[in-house]
C-alpha positions in Angstrom: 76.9 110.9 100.9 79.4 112.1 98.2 79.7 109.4 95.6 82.1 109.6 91.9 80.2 109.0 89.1 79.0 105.3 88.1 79.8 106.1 84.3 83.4 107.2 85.6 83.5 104.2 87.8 82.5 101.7 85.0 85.6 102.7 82.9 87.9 102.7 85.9 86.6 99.5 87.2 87.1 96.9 84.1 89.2 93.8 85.3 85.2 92.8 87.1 83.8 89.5 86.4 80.8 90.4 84.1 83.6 91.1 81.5 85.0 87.5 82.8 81.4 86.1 82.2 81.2 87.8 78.7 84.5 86.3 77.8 83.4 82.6 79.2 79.8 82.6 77.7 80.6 84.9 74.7 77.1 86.7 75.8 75.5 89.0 78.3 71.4 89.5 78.8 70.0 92.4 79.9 68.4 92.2 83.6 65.6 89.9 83.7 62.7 91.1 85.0 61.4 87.6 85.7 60.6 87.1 89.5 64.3 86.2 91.4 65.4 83.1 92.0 68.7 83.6 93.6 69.6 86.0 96.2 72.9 87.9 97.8 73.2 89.9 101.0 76.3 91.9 102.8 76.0 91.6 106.1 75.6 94.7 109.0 78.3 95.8 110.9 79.4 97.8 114.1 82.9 99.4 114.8 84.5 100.7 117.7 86.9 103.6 117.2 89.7 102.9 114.5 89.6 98.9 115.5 88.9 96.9 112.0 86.2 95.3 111.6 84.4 92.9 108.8 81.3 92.8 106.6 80.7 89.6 104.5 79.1 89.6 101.0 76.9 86.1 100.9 74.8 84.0 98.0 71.6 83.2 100.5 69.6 81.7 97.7 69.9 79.5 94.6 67.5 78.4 93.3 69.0 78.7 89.6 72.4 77.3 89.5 75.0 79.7 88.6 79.1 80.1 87.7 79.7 82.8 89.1 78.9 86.1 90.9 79.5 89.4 90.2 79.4 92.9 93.0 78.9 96.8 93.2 78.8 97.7 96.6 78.7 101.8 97.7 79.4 103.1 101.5 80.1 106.1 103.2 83.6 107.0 102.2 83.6 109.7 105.1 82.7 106.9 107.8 84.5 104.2 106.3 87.6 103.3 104.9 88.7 99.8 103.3 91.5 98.3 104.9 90.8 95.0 102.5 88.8 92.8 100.1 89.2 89.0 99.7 87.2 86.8 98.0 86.6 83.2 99.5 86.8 81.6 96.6 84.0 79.5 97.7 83.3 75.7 96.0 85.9 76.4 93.2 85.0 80.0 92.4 88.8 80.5 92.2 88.6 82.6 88.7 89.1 86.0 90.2 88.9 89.9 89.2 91.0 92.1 91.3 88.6 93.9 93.2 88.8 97.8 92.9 88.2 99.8 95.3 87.3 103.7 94.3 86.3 106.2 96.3 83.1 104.6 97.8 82.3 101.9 95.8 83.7 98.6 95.4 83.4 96.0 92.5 84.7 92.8 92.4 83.6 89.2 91.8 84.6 85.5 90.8 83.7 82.5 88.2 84.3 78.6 87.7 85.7 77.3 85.0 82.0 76.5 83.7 81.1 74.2 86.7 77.5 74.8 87.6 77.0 75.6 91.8 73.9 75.8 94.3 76.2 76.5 97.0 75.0 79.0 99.6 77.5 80.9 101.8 80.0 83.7 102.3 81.7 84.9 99.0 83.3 88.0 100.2 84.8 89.5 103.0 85.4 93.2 103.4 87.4 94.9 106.4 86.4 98.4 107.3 87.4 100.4 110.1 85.4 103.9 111.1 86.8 107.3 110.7 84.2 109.0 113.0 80.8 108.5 115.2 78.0 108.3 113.0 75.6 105.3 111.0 75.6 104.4 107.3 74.2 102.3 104.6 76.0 99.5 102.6 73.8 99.1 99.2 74.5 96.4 96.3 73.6 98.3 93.4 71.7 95.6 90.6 72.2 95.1 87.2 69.0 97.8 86.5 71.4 100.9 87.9 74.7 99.5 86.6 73.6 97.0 83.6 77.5 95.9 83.1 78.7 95.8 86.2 76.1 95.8 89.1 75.5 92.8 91.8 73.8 89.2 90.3 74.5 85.9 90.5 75.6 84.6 86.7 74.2 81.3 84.8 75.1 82.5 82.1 73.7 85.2 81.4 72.6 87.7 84.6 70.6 85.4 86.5 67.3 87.2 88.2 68.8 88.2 92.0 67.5 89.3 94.9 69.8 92.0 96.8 69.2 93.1 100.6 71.4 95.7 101.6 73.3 95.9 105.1 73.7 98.7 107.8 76.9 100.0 109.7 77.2 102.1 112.8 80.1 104.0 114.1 81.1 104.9 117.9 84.0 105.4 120.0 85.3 108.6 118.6 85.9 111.1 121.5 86.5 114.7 120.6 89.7 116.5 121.4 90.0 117.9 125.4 91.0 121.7 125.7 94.9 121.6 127.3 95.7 124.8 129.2 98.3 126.7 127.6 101.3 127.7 130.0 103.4 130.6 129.4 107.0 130.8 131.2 108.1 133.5 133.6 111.1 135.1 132.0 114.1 134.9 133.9 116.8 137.9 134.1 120.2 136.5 133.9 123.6 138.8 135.2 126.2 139.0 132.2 129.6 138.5 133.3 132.8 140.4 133.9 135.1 139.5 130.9 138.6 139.9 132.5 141.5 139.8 129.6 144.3 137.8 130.0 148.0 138.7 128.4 149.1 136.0 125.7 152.3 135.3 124.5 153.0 135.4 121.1 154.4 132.5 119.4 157.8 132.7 117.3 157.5 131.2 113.7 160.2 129.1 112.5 160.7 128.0 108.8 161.5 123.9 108.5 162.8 123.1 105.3 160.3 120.8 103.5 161.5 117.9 101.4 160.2 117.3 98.1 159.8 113.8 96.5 160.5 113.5 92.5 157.4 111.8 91.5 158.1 108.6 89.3 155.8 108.0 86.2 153.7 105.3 86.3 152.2 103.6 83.5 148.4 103.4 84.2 146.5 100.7 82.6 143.6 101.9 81.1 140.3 99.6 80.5 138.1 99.4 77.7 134.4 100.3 78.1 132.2 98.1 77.1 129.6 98.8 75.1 125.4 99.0 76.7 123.3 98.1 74.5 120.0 100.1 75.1 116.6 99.0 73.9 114.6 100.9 72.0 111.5 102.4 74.1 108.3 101.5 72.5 106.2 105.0 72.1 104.0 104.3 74.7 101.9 106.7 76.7 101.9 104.4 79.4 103.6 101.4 79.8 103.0 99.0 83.1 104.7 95.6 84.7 103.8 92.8 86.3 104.5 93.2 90.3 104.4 89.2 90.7 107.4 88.2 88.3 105.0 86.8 85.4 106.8 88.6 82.9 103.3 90.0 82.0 103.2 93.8 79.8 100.4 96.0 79.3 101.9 99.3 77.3 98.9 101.7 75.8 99.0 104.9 73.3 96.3 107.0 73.1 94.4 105.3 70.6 96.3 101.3 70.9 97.5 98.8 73.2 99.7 95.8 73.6 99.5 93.3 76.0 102.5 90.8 76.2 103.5 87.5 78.0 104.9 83.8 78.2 104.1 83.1 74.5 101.4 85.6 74.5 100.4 88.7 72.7 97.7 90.6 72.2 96.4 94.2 70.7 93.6 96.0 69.8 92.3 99.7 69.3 89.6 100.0 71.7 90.8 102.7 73.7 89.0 104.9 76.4 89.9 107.7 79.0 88.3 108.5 82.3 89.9 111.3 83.5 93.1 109.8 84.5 92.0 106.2 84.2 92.3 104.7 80.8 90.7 101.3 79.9 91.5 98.7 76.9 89.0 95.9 75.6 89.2 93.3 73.2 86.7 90.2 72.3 87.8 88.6 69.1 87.2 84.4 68.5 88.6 82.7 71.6 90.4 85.7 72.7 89.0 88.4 75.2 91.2 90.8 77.4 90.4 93.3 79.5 92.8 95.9 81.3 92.7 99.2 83.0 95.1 101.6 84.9 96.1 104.7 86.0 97.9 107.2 83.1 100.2 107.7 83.8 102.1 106.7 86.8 99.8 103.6 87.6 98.6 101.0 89.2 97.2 99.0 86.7 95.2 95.5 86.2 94.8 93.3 83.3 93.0 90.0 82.4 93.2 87.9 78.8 91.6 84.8 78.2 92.4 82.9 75.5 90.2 79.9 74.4 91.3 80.1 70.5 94.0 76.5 71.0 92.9 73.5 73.0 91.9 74.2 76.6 92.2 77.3 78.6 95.0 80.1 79.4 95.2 82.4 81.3 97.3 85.8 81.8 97.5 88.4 84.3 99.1 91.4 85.5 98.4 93.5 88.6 100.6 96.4 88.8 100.6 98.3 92.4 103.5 100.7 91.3 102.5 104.0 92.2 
């Protein structure tokens, strides 16, 4: 099965809640390697053709109580395609990363606002649908294989988690029947007789035309009034909130700005995948997190800012190709 490569997908795939979980806890442990307490599970699954069809991601254990849960599931991207991700939001898990979906892995995952849950149940549910006959593994990839980003229930920090993978099968798929091929009989058509006919020809008379003296009219002539153009900011790429929160992530190649409702943010941390570019900060009360495509988008971004009283919140989700 072809897969991209995790390091690629770690710096394509920021806006996931183990940042979220840095940000909240201002800490993150390495995997534990302390006998699991809690466990998670995606379920097996069987399609039929093209018809959709749904897989569920589920906490089945907890025994230590967590705040959140974070995801890295891989499939077969030639037997599957995603046709959507939505998290349940589960017992007030209602802090949410975008999940992403590249190639064939997806990472996602959601947080409380530092509630503490034993809550067993469905947390995630992913439609598929098949693209051809055939059977295939859907693996949750731990915190050992992908240390930032990989599946684990969170306390904080990466609580110790056990992960059973599911199955999928394929069928349906009938291969293309042969069609004869018929070829038309030419048929010989006669070519008419053209017979000419005489025609008269017409006699030209000259009318006289009559000319109108053309008065002059004043025209009233308008003003232009002036644009005024802002200044572009020299941005590499620059992206925009799809949902109307007035939310701006604009990125050079070595800065960034993010910008909303009595907001702003900046920071140097800069990094390219490839086409995907990523942007990190973690200063005080303040972390954001943001990723996109350079250029031409789409684009996510998360800030949380704990540095007055309380919590805010800003996002921008950018779908703009």
């Amino acid at each position: 099965m072809r897969r991209l490569p995790r390091a690629a997908l770690a710096g394509a795939t920021l806006i996931l809640l183990a940042a979220i979980a840095a940000g909240l806890v201002f800490a993150r442990a390495s995997p534990s390697t302390a006998s699991p307490g809690n466990a998670m599970a995606v379920s097996d699954g069987a399609g039929t053709g093209a018809t959709p069809f749904v897989v569920s991601i589920d906490i089945t254990d907890a025994t230590d109580a967590y705040v959140g849960y974070q995801y890295w599931l891989e499939f077969d991207e030639t037997l599957l395609a995603v046709d959507d991700v939505a998290e349940t939001q589960m017992s007030g898990l209602v802090l949410c990363a975008t999940p992403s979906v590249v190639g064939g892995t997806i990472v996602g995952g959601c947080t409380t606002i530092g509630a503490l849950l034993t809550d067993l149940g469905t947390v995630t549910n992913i439609t598929f649908h098949c693209l051809r006959n055939g059977s295939g593994q859907l693996d949750l990839i731990d915190t050992t294989a992908q240390p930032t980003f990989g599946t684990t229930t969170i306390g904080p920090p990466f609580l110790p988690t056990t992960l059973t993978d599911g199955s999928v099968g394929c069928s349906g798929f009938v291969g293309p029947t042969d069609t004869p091929t018929i070829t038309p009989t030419p048929t010989i058509t006669p070519t008419p007789t053209v017979t000419r006919t005489p025609t008269n020809t017409p006699t030209i008379t000259n009318t006289p035309t009559i000319t109108n003296t053309p008065t002059n009219t004043p025209t009233r002539t308008s003003t232009p009034t002036p644009t005024v153009t802002p200044t572009p900011r020299p941005f590499t790429c620059f992206f925009e909130d799809d949902f109307g929160r007035q939310t701006t992530l604009g990125i050079t190649d070595s800065t960034w700005v993010l910008e909303g409702p009595n907001f702003q943010a900046s920071g140097g941390n800069v990094r390219h995948f490839g086409s995907m570019v990523l942007v990190t900060r973690r200063s005080g009360g303040q972390v954001v997190m943001g990723f996109g495509r350079c250029p031409g988008g789409p684009a996510n971004a998360l800030a949380l800012d704990f540095s007055f009283l309380g919590l805010r919140l800003l996002r921008l989700t950018d779908k703009t190709p």
